[in-house]
C-alpha positions as CSV (number, residue, x, y, z in Angstrom):
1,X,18.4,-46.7,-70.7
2,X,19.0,-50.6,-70.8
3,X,17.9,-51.2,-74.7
4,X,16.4,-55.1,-73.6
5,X,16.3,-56.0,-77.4
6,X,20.2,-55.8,-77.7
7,X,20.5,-58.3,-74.8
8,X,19.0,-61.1,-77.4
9,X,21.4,-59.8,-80.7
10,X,24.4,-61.7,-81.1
11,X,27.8,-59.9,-81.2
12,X,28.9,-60.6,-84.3
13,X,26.1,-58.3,-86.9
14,X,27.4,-57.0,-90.0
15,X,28.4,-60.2,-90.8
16,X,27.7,-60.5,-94.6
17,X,29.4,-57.0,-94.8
18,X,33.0,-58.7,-93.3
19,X,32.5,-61.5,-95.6
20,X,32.4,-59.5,-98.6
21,X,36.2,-57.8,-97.0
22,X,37.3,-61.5,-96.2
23,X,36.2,-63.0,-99.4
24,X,34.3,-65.6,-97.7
25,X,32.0,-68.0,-99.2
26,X,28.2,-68.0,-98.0
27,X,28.2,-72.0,-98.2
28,X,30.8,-74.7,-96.8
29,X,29.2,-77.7,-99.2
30,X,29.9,-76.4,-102.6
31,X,33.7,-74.9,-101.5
32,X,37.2,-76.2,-102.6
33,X,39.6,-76.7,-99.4
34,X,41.5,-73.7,-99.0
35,X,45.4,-73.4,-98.7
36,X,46.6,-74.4,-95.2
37,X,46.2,-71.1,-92.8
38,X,49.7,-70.0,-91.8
39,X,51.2,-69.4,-88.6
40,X,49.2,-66.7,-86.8
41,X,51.4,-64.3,-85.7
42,X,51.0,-63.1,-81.9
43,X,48.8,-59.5,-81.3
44,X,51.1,-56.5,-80.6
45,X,49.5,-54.7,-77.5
46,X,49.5,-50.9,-78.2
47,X,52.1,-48.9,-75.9
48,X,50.9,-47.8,-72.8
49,X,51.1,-45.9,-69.7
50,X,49.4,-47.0,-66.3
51,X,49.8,-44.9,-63.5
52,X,47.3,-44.8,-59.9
53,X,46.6,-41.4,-57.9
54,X,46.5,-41.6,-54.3
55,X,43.1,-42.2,-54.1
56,X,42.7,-44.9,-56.1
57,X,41.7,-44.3,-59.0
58,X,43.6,-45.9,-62.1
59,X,44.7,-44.5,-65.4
60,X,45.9,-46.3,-68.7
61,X,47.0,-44.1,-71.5
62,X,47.7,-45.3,-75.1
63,X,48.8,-43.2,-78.0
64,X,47.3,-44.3,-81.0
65,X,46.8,-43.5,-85.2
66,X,47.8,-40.5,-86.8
67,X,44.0,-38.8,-86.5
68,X,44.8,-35.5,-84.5
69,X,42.2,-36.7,-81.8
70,X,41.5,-38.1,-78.4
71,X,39.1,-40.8,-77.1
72,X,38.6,-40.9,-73.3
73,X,36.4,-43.2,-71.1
74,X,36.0,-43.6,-67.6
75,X,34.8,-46.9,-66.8
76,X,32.9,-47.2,-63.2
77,X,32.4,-50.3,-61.6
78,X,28.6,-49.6,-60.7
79,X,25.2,-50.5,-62.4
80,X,22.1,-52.3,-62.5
81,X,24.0,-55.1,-60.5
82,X,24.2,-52.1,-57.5
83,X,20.6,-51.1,-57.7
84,X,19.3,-53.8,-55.6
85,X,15.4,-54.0,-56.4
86,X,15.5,-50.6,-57.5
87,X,15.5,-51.4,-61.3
88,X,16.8,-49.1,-63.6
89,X,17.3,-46.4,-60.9
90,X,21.3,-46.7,-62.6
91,X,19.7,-46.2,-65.8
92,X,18.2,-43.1,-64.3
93,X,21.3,-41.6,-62.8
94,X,23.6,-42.5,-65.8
95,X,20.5,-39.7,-68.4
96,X,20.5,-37.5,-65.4
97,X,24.2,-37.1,-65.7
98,X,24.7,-35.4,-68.8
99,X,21.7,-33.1,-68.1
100,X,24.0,-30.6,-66.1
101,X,27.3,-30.4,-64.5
102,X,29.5,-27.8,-62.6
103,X,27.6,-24.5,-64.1
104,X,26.8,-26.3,-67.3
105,X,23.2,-26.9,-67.7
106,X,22.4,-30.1,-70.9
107,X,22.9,-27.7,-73.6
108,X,26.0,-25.9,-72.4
109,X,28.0,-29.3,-71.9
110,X,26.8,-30.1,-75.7
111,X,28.4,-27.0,-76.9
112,X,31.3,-27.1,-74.5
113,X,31.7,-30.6,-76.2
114,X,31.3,-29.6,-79.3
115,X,33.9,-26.7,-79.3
116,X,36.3,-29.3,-77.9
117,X,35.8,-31.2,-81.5
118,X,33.5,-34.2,-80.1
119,X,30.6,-35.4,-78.0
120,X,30.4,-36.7,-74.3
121,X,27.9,-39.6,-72.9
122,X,27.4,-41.6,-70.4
123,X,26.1,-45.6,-71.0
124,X,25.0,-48.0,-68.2
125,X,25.1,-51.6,-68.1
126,X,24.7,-54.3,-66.1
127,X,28.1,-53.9,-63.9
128,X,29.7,-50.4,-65.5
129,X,29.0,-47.2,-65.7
130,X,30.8,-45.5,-69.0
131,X,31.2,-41.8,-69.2
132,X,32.7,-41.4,-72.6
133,X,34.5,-38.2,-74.3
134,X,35.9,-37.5,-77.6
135,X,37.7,-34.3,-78.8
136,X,40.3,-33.0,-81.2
137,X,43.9,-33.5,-79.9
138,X,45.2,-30.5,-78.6
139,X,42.4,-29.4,-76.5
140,X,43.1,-32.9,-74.4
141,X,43.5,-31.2,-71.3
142,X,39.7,-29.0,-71.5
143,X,38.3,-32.5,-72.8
144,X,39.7,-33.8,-69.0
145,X,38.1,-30.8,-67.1
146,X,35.0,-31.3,-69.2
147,X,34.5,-35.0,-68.2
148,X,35.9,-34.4,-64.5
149,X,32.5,-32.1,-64.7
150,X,30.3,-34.5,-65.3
151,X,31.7,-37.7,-63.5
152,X,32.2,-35.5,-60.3
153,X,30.0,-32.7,-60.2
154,X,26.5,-33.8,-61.4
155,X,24.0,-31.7,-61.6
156,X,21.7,-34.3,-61.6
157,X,18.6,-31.6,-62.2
158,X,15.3,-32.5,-60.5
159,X,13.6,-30.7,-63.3
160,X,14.8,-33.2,-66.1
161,X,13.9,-36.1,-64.1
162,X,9.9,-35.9,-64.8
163,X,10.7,-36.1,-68.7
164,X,13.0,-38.4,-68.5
165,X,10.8,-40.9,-66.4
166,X,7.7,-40.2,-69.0
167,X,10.4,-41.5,-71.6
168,X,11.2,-44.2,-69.7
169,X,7.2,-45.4,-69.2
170,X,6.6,-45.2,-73.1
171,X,9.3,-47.6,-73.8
172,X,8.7,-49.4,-71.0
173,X,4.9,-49.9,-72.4
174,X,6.5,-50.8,-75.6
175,X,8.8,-52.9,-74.6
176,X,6.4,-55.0,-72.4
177,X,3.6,-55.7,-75.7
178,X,7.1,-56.9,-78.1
179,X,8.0,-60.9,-78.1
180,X,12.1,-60.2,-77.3
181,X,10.9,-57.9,-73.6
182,X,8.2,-60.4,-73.1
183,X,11.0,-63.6,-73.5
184,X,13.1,-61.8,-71.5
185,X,11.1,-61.3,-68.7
186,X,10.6,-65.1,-68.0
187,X,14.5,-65.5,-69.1
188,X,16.3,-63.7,-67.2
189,X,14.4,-64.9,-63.8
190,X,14.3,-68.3,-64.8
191,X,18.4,-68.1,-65.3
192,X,19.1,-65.8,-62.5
193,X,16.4,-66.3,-59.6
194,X,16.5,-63.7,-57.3
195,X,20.2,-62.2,-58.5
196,X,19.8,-58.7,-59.9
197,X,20.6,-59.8,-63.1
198,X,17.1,-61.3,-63.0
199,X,15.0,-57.8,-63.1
200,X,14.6,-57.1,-66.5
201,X,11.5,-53.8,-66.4
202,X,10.9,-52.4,-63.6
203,X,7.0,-52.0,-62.3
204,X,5.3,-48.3,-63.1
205,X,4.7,-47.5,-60.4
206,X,8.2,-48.2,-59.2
207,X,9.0,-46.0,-61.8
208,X,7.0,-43.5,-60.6
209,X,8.5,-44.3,-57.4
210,X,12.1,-42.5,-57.7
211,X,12.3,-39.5,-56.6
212,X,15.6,-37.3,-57.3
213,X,16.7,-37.9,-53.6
214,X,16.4,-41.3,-54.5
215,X,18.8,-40.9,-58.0
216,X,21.5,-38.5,-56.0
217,X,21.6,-40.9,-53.1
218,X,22.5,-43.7,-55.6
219,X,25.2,-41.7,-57.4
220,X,26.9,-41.0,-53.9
221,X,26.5,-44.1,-52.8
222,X,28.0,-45.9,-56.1
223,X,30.7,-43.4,-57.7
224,X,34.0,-42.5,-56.8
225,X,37.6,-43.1,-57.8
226,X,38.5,-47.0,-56.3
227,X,36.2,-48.0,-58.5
228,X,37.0,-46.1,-61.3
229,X,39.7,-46.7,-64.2
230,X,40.5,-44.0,-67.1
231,X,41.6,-45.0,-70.3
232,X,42.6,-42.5,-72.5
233,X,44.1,-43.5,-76.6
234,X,44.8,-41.0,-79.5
235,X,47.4,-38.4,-79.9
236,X,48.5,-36.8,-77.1
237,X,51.4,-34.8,-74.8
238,X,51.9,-38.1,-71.9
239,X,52.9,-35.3,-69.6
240,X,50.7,-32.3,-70.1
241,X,47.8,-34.8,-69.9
242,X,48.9,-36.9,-67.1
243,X,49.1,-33.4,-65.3
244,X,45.5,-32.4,-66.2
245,X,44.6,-36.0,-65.0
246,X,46.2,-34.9,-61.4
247,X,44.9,-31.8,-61.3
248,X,41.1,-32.5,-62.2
249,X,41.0,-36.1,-59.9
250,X,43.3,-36.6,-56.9
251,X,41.2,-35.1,-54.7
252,X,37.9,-37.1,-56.0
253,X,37.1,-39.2,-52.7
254,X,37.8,-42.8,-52.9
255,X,34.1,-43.9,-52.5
256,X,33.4,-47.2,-52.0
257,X,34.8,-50.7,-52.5
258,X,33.6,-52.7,-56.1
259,X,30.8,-54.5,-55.2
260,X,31.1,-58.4,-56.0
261,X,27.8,-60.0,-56.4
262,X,28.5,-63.3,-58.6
263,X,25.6,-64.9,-59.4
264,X,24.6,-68.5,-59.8
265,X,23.0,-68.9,-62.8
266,X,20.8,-72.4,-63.2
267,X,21.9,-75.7,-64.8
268,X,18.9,-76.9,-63.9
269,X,16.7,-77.2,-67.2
270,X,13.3,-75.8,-67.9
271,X,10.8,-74.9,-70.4
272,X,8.6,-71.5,-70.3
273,X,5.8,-71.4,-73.0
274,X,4.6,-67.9,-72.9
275,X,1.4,-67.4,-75.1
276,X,1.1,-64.7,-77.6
277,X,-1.9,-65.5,-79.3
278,X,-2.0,-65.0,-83.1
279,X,1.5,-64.3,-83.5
280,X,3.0,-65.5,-87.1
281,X,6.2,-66.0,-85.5
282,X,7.8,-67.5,-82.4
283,X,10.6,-66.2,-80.6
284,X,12.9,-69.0,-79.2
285,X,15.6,-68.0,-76.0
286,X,17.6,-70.7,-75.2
287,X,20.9,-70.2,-72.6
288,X,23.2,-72.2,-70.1
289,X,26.3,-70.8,-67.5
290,X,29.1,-72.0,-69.2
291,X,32.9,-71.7,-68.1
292,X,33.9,-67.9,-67.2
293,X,36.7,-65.8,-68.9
294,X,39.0,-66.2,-66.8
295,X,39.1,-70.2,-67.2
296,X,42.3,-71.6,-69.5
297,X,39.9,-73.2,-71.6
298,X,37.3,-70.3,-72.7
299,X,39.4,-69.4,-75.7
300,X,38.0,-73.5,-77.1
301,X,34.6,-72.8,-76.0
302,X,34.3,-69.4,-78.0
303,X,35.5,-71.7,-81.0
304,X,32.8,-74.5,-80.1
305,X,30.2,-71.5,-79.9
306,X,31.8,-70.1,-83.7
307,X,30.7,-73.5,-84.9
308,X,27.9,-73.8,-83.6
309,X,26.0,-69.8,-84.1
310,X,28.6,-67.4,-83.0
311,X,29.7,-66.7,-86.7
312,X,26.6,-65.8,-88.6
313,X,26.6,-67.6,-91.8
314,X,29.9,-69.7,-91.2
315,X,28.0,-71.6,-88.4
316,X,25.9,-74.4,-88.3
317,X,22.4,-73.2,-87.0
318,X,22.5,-70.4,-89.8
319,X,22.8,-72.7,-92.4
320,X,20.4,-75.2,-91.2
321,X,17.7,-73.3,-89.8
322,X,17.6,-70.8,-92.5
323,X,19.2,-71.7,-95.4
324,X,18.9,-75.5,-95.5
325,X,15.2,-75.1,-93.7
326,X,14.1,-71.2,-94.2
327,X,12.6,-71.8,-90.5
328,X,14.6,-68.5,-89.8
329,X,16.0,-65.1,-91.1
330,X,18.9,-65.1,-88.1
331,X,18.9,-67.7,-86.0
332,X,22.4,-67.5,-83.7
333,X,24.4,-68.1,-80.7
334,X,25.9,-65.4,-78.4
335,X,28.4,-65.3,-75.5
336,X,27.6,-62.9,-72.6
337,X,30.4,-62.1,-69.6
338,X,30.1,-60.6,-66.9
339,X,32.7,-60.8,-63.6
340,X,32.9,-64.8,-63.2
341,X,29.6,-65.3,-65.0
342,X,29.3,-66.5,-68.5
343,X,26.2,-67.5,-70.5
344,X,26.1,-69.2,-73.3
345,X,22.5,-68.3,-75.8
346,X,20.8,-69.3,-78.7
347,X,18.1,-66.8,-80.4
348,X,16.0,-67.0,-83.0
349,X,12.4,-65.6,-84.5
350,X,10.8,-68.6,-86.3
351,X,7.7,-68.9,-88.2
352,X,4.8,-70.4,-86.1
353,X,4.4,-73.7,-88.1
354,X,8.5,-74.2,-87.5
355,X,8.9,-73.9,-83.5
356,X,8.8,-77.5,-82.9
357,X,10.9,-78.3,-86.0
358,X,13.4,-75.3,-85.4
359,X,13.9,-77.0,-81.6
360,X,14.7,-80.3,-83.3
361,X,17.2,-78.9,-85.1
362,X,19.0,-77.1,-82.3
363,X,19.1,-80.0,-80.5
364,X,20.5,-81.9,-83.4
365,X,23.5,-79.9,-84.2
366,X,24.5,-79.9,-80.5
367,X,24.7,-83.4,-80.7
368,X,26.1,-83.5,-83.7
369,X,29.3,-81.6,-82.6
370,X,29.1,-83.5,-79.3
371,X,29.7,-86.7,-81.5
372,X,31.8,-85.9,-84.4
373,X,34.9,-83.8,-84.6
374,X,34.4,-80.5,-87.3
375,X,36.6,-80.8,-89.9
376,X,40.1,-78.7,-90.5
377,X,38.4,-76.7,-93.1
378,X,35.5,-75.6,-91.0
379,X,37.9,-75.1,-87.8
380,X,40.0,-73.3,-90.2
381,X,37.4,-70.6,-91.5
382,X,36.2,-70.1,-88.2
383,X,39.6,-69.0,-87.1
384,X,39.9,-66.9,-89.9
385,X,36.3,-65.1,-89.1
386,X,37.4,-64.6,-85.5
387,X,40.7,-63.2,-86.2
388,X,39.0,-60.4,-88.7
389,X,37.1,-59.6,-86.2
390,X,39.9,-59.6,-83.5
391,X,41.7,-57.1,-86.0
392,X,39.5,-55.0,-86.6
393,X,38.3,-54.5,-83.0
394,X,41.0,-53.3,-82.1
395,X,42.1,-50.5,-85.1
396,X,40.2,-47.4,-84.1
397,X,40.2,-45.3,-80.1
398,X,37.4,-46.8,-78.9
399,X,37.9,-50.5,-80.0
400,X,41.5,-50.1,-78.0
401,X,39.4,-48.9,-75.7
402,X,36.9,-51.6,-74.9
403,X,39.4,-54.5,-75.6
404,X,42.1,-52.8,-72.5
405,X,38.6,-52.1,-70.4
406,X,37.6,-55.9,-71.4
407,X,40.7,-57.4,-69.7
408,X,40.8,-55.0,-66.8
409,X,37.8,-55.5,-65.5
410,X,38.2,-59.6,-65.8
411,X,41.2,-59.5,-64.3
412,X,43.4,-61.3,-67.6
413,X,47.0,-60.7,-68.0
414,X,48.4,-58.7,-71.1
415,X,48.7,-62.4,-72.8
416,X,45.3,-62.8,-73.5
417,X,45.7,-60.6,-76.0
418,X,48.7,-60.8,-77.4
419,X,48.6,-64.6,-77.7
420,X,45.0,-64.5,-78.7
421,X,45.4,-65.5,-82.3
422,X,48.3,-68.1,-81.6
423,X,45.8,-69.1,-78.8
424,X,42.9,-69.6,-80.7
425,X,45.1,-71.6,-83.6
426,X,46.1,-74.7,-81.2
427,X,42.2,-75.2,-80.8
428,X,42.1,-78.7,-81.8
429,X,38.5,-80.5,-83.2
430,X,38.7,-82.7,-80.0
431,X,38.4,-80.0,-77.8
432,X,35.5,-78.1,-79.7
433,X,33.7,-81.3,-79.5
434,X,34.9,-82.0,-75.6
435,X,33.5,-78.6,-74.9
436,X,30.0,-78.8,-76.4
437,X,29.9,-82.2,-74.8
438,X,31.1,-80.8,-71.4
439,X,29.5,-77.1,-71.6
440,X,26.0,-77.7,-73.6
441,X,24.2,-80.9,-71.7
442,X,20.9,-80.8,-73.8
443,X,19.0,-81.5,-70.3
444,X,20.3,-78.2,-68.4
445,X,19.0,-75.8,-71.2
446,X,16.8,-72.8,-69.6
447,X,14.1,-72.1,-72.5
448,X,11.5,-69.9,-73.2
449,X,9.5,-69.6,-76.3
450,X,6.9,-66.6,-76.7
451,X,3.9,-67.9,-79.2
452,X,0.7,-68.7,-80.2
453,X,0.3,-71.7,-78.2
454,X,-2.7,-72.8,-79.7
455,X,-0.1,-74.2,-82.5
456,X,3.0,-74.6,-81.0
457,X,2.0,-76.4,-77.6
458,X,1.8,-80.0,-80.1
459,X,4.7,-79.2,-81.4
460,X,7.1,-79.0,-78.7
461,X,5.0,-82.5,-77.4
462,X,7.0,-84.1,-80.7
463,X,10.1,-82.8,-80.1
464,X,11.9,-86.1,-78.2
465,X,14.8,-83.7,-76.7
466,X,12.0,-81.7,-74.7
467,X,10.3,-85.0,-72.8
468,X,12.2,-84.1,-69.4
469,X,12.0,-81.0,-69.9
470,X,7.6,-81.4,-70.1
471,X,7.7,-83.6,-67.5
472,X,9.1,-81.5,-65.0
């Protein structure tokens, strides 16, 4: 099930962790200048194999490390996006899944998967369905037949579905009462309108509502192997596994077409005070469409949003907000993609007394970098953060994984990442600052803010940057 909390966390957690590997200092002011960074050499792409059956239905293989084992996924192109106003009937297919396939009921697939060396899952999101398998190396072809099971012959057993759905009302209850699912359910339909992006919880008694006609109607309806793509990294036979691939897929039916539904998120701005009375802290959503992934320029705006809260305690709302101010514990940025769509956030839980202030100060620093170029040393530990991260991404199975699955399903060339690093060096200051001029216009912001607002109504009346937005 969607966890709606995560949708708020920035990408980048662990951060003090990476610092202590980087040697990283936890403040810019008190720092000597370090050496000049050298030439950033260009990402080697890991060897790989990509091959189509006749039905559609794509395959990339990459052999990786020296671990005797084997990562597969199969990456579907349906989800909450295909549900139509049927939320988190995806969500409800995607548990059902795993609950039985082929003559497996739940706890024979465990063991199956746990004789093969590994575990097998199946995570739904927004525009992909992932049914993921692990397993030790040479028993690569029964982890195949094993997940052919599951993606192609469901189960789907009407006598889990009752459970299921009683798990799904409890955190649905929960999730309702917390500040981060009550933000997000004026946030997302605020950004979104009437896009499926927008339906955050669904109703109970639309819950209630599904029936398991209802779940295996959706799973016909949505899988199959044109929208489907395999990627399979570890150690491996290339032949013996591209033959267990044919065997246990070309005759999947094709299914359907991907379904494109790009949305149009708002640039309009717009300020949401949702009252939470009593509440000793404020939670503060703040987000604007920005350019997509696929535009020639996206590598500068990730570097504007490093300065500005994509980096944790390298960027500028960390050490404002909370260490300059202590208005915070983690205030931060976040970039979210999906096909063609990209939004830009800020997030941050802020003591009661501080909204108002905290908003000043997000303002502020956008300005700020709209107006004056970051320095080479700031541009330069940035670039250092980013390419750790980069690096290690992409050293284990499933980090290869993701990163081949990332540029697949937005439709970049091989370059983006091999000329990632040497990409994200000729980021110049002028072009950070262009961007967060271009990209964050202080009038288009959507914003919510979930609090008391017995104290935080007067607050946001001082903050000069929110006039149009009151007005409105």
């Amino acid at each position: 099930m969607r966890n709606i909390a995560n949708r708020f966390v920035p990408a980048a957690l662990g951060i003090a962790c990476l610092a202590g590997l980087l040697g990283t200092p936890m403040s810019l002011g008190a720092m000597e200048a370090p050496p000049p960074p050298g030439t950033p050499k260009d990402f080697q792409l890991p060897r790989k194999t990509t091959f189509s059956l006749d039905n559609g239905l794509r395959v990339t293989m990459v052999p990786f490390g020296t671990v005797p084992k084997i990562s597969l996924a199969m990456r579907v192109r349906t989800g909450n996006l295909n549900e139509g106003d049927a939320t988190w009937l995806a969500d409800l297919t995607g548990e059902l899944m795993t609950e039985g396939a082929g003559e497996s009921d739940s706890a024979a697939l465990a063991i199956r998967a746990a004789e093969l060396g590994g575990t097998i899952s199946v995570s739904t999101g927004p525009e992909m369905t992932t049914i993921s398998m692990s397993g030790l190396a040479d028993k690569a072809g029964d982890a195949v037949g094993l997940l052919a099971d599951v993606i192609r012959r469901p189960t789907l057993p009407e006598s889990d579905l009752e459970r299921i759905r009683q798990d799904y009302l409890r955190n649905l209850s929960i999730a309702r009462t917390r500040p981060g699912g009550q933000a997000a359910m004026a946030f997302y339909p605020a950004l979104y309108g009437d896009h499926p992006f927008a339906s955050v919880f669904p109703t109970d008694e639309q819950l209630r509502a599904y029936t398991i006609e209802d779940v295996r109607e959706y799973y016909a309806a949505n899988f199959g192997a044109k929208r489907s793509h395999l990627f399979v990294v570890g150690r491996f036979d290339p032949d013996a596994l591209r033959d267990s691939i044919t065997a246990r897929f070309q005759d999947w039916p094709e299914g359907p077409d991907v379904l494109i539904d790009v949305p149009q998120p708002t640039r309009d701005g717009s300020l949401q005070v949702v009252d939470r009375p009593g509440s000793p802290q404020s939670t503060i959503s703040i987000g604007i469409p920005v350019i997509d992934v696929s535009d020639t320029g996206f590598t500068q705006f990730q570097m504007t949003d490093g300065v500005l809260g994509g980096t944790g305690f390298l960027s500028r709302f960390y050490r404002n907000i909370r260490e300059d101010k202590g208005y915070s514990y983690s205030p931060a940025s976040s970039v979210t993609s999906h096909y063609r769509d990209t939004v830009w956030s800020f997030n941050a839980e802020v003591a009661t007394p501080a909204t108002g202030a905290t908003l000043t100060e997000f303002f502020k620093e956008i300005q700020r970098l709209q107006q004056e170029p970051p320095s080479g040393t700031e541009l330069g530990l940035i670039r250092g953060f980013r390419g750790g991260i980069f690096v290690l991404r992409n050293a284990s199975r499933g980090g290869i994984i993701s990163t081949l699955g990332y540029i697949d399903f937005h439709e970049l060339p091989d370059t983006y990442l091999t000329e990632y690093l040497a990409r994200m060096g000729r980021v110049t200051a002028e072009q950070v600052t262009s961007m967060a001029s271009s990209q964050l216009p202080l009038d288009a912001m959507t914003i919510v803010v979930v609090g008391d607002r017995s104290i935080i109504d007067a607050q946001l009346a001082d903050v000069e940057e929110l006039e149009d937005y009151l007005s409105d």
